[in-house]
Structures are given as C-alpha cells and as structure tokens.
C-alpha positions in Angstrom: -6.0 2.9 13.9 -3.1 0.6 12.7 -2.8 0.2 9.0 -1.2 -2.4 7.1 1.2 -1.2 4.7 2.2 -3.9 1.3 4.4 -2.2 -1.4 4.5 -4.8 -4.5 7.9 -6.8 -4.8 8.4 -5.1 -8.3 6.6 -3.0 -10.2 5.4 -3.1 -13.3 5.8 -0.7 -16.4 4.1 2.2 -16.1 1.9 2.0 -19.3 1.1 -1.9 -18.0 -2.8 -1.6 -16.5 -3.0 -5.1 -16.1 -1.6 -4.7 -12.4 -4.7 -2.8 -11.6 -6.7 -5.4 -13.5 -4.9 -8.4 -11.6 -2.8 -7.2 -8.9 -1.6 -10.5 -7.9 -2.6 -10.2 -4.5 -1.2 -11.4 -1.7 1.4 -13.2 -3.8 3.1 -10.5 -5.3 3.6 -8.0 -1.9 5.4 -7.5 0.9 4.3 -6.6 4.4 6.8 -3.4 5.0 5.3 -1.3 7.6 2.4 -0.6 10.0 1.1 2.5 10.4 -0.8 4.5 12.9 -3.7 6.7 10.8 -6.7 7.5 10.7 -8.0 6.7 6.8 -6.2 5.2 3.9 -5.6 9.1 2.3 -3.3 9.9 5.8 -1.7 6.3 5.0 -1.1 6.6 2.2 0.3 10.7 2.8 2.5 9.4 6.0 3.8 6.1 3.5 5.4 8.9 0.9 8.6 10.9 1.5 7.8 14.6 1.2 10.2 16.6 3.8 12.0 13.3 5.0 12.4 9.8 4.1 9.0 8.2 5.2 10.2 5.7 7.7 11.5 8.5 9.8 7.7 9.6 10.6 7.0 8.4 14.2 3.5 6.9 13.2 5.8 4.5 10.9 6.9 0.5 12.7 8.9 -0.6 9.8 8.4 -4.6 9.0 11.9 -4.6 6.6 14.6 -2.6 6.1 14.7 0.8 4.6 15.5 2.6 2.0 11.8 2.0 0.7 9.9 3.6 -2.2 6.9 5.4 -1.4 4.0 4.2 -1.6 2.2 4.5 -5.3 -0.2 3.3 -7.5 -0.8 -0.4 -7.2 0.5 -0.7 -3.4 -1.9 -2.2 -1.0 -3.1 -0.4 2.5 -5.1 -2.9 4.6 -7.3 -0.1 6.7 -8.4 -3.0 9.3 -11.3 -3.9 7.2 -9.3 -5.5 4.4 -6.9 -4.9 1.8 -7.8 -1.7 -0.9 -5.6 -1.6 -3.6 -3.9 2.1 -4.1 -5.6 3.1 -8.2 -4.6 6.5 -9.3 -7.7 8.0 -7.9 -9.0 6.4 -5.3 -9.1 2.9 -3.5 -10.0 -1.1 -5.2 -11.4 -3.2 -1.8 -9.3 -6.5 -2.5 -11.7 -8.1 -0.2 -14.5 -8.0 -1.8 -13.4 -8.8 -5.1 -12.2 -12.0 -3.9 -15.9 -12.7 -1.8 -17.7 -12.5 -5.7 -14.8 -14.6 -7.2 
C-alpha cells in the first residue's frame, strides 16, 4: 500500500518531550515522499538510509527535493488509515486523538 511520508520542518531538542505531547500536527510537517509498504515498521525501515541514501530505494516517489533526513522519532507515516505519529517505540494514531478532542 502507499504510505504517506511527513518529516517535521524542524526538530526539536532532543531532551524536548513536548513534541510527542503536542506534535503540532499537520501545521508543523511536510509532505516529502510516498511510499509503497506494507506496515508503518517497513515505512518507516525503507524512509532511513542504511546502505544508501533513502530516496534512492525504488519503493520511494519523492514529494521535495533531497538530501532528506531519515525518518525519526516525532515524523508522521499516514498508513492509509490516518496519520501515526513515529514515538521511540512504537506508533501515536493522530486521528484518533483529534476525534476525542
């Protein structure tokens, strides 16, 4: 399936948790690629450069212009379903959040 990839337009300090808190979603993110996987772990895997830069993998359409970071902790992946927010284990759904709010 085609995944949505949104890498934040800066990111914050490291020790900062707030961005997990209040990721400043959709406002804060760029649209940079789409990619063809089949779960937000191969997204995310196929979004970071381990042998090669990461927009050189053929499942990769780019939406700006490299070089790009990888993506990391407080990126979003929309998997189809809606926006998750990338946490340092695991997934946040964006779209629920915002159905309670």
């Amino acid at each position: 399936m085609i995944m949505k990839v949104y890498h934040r337009d800066s990111l914050p300090h490291p020790l900062d948790l707030n961005h997990c808190r209040n990721p400043g979603w959709p406002r804060l993110y760029t649209h940079v690629a789409d990619v063809e996987a089949s779960g937000l772990e191969e997204a995310f895997r196929l979004t970071n450069s381990l042998e090669r830069p990461w927009w050189e993998n053929e499942e990769i359409t780019l939406k700006t212009e490299p070089p790009l970071r990888s993506t990391s902790v407080g990126e979003v992946i929309d998997d189809g379903s809606g926006p998750k927010l990338c946490l340092a284990v695991g997934w946040r759904d964006l779209q629920e959040e915002a159905k309670v709010t």
